[in-house]
N, C-alpha and C positions, 0 to 999 in steps of 0.2 A: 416895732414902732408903727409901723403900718395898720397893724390887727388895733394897736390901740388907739391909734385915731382915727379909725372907721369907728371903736365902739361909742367915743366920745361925741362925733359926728350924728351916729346917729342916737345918743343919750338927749341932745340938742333937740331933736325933731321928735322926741318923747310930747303928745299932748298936754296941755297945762292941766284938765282935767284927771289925767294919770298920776302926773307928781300930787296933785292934793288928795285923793283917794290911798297914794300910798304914806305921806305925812299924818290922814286920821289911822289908818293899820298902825303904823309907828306908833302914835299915844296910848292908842287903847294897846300894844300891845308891853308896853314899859312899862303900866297900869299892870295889866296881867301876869308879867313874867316875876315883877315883883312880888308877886305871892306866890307865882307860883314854883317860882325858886326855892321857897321854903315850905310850901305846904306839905310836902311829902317830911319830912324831917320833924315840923310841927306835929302834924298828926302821929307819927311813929314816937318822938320821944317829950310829947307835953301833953295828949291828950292818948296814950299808950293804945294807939290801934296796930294791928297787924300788917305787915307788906301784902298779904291778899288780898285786905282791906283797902291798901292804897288801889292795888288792881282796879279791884270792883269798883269803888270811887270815879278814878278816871278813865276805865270804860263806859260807867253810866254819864257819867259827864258829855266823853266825846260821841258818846252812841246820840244821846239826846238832840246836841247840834246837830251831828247830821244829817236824823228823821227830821228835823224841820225845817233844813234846806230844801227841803223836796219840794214842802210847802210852800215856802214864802219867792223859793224859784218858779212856780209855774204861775204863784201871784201874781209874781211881777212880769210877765210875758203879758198876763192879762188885762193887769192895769195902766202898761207900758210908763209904770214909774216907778224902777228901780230905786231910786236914792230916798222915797219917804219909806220904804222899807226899810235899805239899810242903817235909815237916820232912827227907826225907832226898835232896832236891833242895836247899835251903837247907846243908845238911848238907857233901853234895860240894863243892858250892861252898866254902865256908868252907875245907876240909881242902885244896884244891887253893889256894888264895890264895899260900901260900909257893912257889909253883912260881917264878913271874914274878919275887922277886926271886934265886932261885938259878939261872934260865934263862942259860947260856954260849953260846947260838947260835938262830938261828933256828929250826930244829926243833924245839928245848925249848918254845917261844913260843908255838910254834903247838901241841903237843900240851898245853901249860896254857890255851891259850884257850880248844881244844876242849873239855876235860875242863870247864873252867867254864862254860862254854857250853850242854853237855850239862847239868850241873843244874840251868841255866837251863828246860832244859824237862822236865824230871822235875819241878817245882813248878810251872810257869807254867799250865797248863790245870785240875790242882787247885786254885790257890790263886784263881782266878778264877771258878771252878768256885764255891769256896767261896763268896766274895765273891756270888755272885748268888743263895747259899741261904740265905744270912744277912740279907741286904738285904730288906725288901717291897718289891712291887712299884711303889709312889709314891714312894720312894725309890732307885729303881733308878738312874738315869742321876748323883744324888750320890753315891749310895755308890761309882759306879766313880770319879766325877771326884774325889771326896775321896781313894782310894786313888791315883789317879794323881798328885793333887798334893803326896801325901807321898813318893811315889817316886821324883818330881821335885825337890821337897828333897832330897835327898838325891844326886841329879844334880848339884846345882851346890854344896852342899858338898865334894864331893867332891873337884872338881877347885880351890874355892880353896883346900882344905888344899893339895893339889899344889902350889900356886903358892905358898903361905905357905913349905911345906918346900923346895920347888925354891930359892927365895931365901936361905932361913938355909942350906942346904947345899951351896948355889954347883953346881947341876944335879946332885947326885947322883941319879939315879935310883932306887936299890937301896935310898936309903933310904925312899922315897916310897913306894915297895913295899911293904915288911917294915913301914911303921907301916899299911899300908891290910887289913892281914890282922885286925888289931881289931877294928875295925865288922862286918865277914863274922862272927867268932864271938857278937859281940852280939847281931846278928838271928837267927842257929840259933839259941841260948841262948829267945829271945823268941818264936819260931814253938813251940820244944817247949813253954815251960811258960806262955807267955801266949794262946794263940788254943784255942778248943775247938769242937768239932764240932757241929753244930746235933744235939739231938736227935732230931729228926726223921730226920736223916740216919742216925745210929745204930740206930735201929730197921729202916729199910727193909728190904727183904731183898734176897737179893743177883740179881740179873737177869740171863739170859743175857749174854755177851757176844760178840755176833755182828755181824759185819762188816756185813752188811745194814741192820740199824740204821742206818746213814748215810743210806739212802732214806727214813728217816722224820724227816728235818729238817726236806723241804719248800723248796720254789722260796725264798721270801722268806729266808730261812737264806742260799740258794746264793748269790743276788742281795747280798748281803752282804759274802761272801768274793769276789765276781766285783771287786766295784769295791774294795775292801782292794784287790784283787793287784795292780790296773792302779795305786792309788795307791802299794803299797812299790814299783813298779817305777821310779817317779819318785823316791820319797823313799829312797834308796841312804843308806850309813852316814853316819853325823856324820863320822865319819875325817876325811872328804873336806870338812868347815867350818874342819877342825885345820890341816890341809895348805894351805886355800887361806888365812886366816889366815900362817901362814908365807911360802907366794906372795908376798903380799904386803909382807912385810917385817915383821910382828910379832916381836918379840923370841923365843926358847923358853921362857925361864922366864916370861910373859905368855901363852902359847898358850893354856894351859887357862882364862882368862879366857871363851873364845868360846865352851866348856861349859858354862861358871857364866851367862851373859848368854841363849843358849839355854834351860835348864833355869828360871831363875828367871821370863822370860817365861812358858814352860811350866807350871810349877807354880802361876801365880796366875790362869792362864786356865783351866785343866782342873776345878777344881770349878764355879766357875761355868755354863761351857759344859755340865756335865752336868746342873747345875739348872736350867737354860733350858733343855734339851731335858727333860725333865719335861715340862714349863708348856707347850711349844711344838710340840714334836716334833721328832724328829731329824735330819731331809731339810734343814731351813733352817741348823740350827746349822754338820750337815757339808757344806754345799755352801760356805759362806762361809771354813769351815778349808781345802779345798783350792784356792780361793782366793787363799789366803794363802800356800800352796807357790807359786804360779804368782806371784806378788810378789817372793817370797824369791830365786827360782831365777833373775830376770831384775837383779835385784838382785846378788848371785854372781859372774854372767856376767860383765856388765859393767863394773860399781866395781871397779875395782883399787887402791883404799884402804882403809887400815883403817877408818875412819868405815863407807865404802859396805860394806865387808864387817861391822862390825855391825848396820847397819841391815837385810842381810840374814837376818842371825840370829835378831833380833827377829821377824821374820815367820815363818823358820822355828818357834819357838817359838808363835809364834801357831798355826802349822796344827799343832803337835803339841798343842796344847793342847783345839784344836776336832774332832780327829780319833781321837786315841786311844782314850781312855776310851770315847767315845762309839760305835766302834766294837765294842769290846766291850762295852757296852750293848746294843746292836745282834742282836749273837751270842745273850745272854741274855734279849731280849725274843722272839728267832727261834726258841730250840731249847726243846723240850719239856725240863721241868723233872730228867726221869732219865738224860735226855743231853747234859747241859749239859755233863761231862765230855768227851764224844765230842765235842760242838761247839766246841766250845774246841780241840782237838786238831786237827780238821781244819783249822781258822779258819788256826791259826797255823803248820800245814805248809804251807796254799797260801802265807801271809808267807816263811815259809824259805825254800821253793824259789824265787820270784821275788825276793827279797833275794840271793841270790847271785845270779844273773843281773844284780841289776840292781849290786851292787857290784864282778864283774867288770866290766861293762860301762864305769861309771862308770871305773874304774882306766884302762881300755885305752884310752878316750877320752882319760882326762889325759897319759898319756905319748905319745898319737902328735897330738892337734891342742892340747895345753892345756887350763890349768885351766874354759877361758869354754864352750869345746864341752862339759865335764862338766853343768854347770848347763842350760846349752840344753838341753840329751837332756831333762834335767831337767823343766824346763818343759813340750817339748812333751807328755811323756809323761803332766805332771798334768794339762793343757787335752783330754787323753783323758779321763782319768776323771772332769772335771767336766762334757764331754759325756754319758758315760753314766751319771754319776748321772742328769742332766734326762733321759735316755732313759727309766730307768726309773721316776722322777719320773712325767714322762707315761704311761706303761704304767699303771704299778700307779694311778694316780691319788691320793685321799686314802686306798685300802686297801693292804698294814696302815698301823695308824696310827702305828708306829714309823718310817717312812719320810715 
């Protein structure tokens, strides 16, 4: 009783500016998840492409986001105005939503994921950017977990609308589409005329913007992005929970259920977990979330029932829940406060470039040994990263204390 009315306590003392940046996360992402609950499933049986296909897909998708975080992070340090970045990152996205239900072939598909994808990271490093100048510092690791857990609402909204419309519509697709282009204009709409730029930001002036700059992150910053990359390399897209869900025999119009079970885990873990790292520090909270991958993925493998494949979800949702936010925490507690822009950018280009790789990878496994070798890679690849977290664990010792 105590633990939970500290978190509510300090849920209270959450800035107002946080809760509306995590309300636009939320629309645009009830907007997105409702395709993207079905897109792998569409593409594989109404427009007959391949699961290495899906791969390639959404690693050039998430690779593309996150080489332009780099960009429009070090913008926004320079322009010292994050929110018209992320309003016209929010922006793209919204205007590209009609693609995917007018897409007649795969190439269409893939040039609206990219294009949405890409907005993905024209907002992504500002708006977090933001989120960590609006936040104090004793509220840091909430304000991310609170932002996360609104954007994970909206995660598994998304896809039971999918499945609510999937049913009345007897699988049309195209309609699930054309109604999920809504929520995308609601969160522009709420990014332009509900979130405002801290003052402080407004006043700064504007700072060289030079590429060396990156040398003044500092080790603990790198140390950051080092064990992130080895962790996306294991945790490759959701797609591939959709597809093994199907494997197993789950109905289509029921598939986006294993988004909604995923995300809703997700979302009731991620504030918490960033309020205990407050309290606690961060090293214990994230050692226990990749953990929880190394659970999930041995889980995957080998259940080939529906049951055993949600029980593997739940844990995925667990390690999303103890890993995310707090990673980006992590970021903000590590980069000096005029490059939190640049730090964020770079953060989530080393995530791109090792997300493709690691969602090729995952694709090429499934189609030449099976779904259970995908999950294996899986596995092995997290019991790396929770060895080098303890590595660095021991190294750095109790300094910094974000670690």
């Amino acid at each position: 009783m105590v633990v939970k009315s500290e978190l509510s306590s300090r849920l209270a003392q959450i800035p107002r500016g946080v809760w509306a940046l995590g309300f636009v996360s939320m629309f645009m992402d009830i907007s997105s998840e409702m395709i993207h609950a079905l897109l792998p499933i569409y593409l594989v049986t109404v427009l007959g492409a391949s699961t290495l296909t899906v791969g390639v897909i959404e690693g050039i998708a998430e690779a593309a986001a996150s080489i332009t975080k780099i960009f429009s992070g070090a913008l926004s340090d320079w322009l010292g105005k994050r929110k018209l970045l992320a309003a016209v990152g929010y922006g793209l996205a919204a205007f590209t939503k009609p693609v995917f239900p007018l897409a007649g072939s795969v190439d269409w598909l893939v040039a609206a994921r990219f294009i949405d994808r890409i907005g993905k990271g024209i907002r992504g490093a500002p708006r977090d950017a933001l989120v960590a100048d609006i936040a104090p510092p004793e509220l840091r690791g909430a304000s991310f977990g609170l932002r996360q857990s609104l954007d994970t609402v909206g995660a598994f909204i998304g896809p039971l609308a999918a499945i609510w419309l999937m049913a009345l519509t007897s699988d049309n697709f195209h309609v699930v589409f054309w109604v999920a282009v809504v929520p995308a204009f609601i969160a522009f709409g709420l990014m332009v005329f509900g979130v405002e730029e801290p003052a402080h930001r407004k006043a700064d002036g504007k700072p060289p913007l030079r590429l060396r700059d990156a040398k003044r992150l500092g080790n603990a910053f790198w140390l950051v992005v080092g064990i992130a990359s080895v962790l996306t390399l294991a945790r490759f897209s959701e797609a591939f929970l959709v597809l093994r869900a199907q494997n197993v025999g789950m109905a289509v119009a029921w598939v986006p259920l294993i988004l909604v079970v995923m995300n809703v885990v997700y979302a009731l873990a991620a504030y918490p977990a960033g309020a205990l790292s407050d309290r606690l520090g961060r090293y214990g909270v994230l050692a226990i979330g990749i953990g929880f991958l190394i659970v999930a993925d041995v889980i995957l493998a080998w259940g080939a029932t529906i049951p055993f494949v949600l029980l593997g979800v739940v844990f995925w949702g667990l390690h999303m829940g103890f890993t995310q936010g707090l990673l980006a925490t992590l970021v903000a507690d590590t980069a000096p406060a005029e490059l939190r822009g640049t730090a964020f950018g770079l953060f989530n280009l080393a995530g791109g470039i090792v997300m493709l790789a690691a969602s090729v990878i995952a694709g090429g496994l499934w189609d030449a040994y099976g779904p259970a070798a995908t999950f294996q890679a899986g596995a092995a690849f997290t019991s790396v990263a929770l060895a080098g977290l303890l590595v660095v664990k021991r190294r750095v010792g109790g300094a910094p204390k974000a670690l």
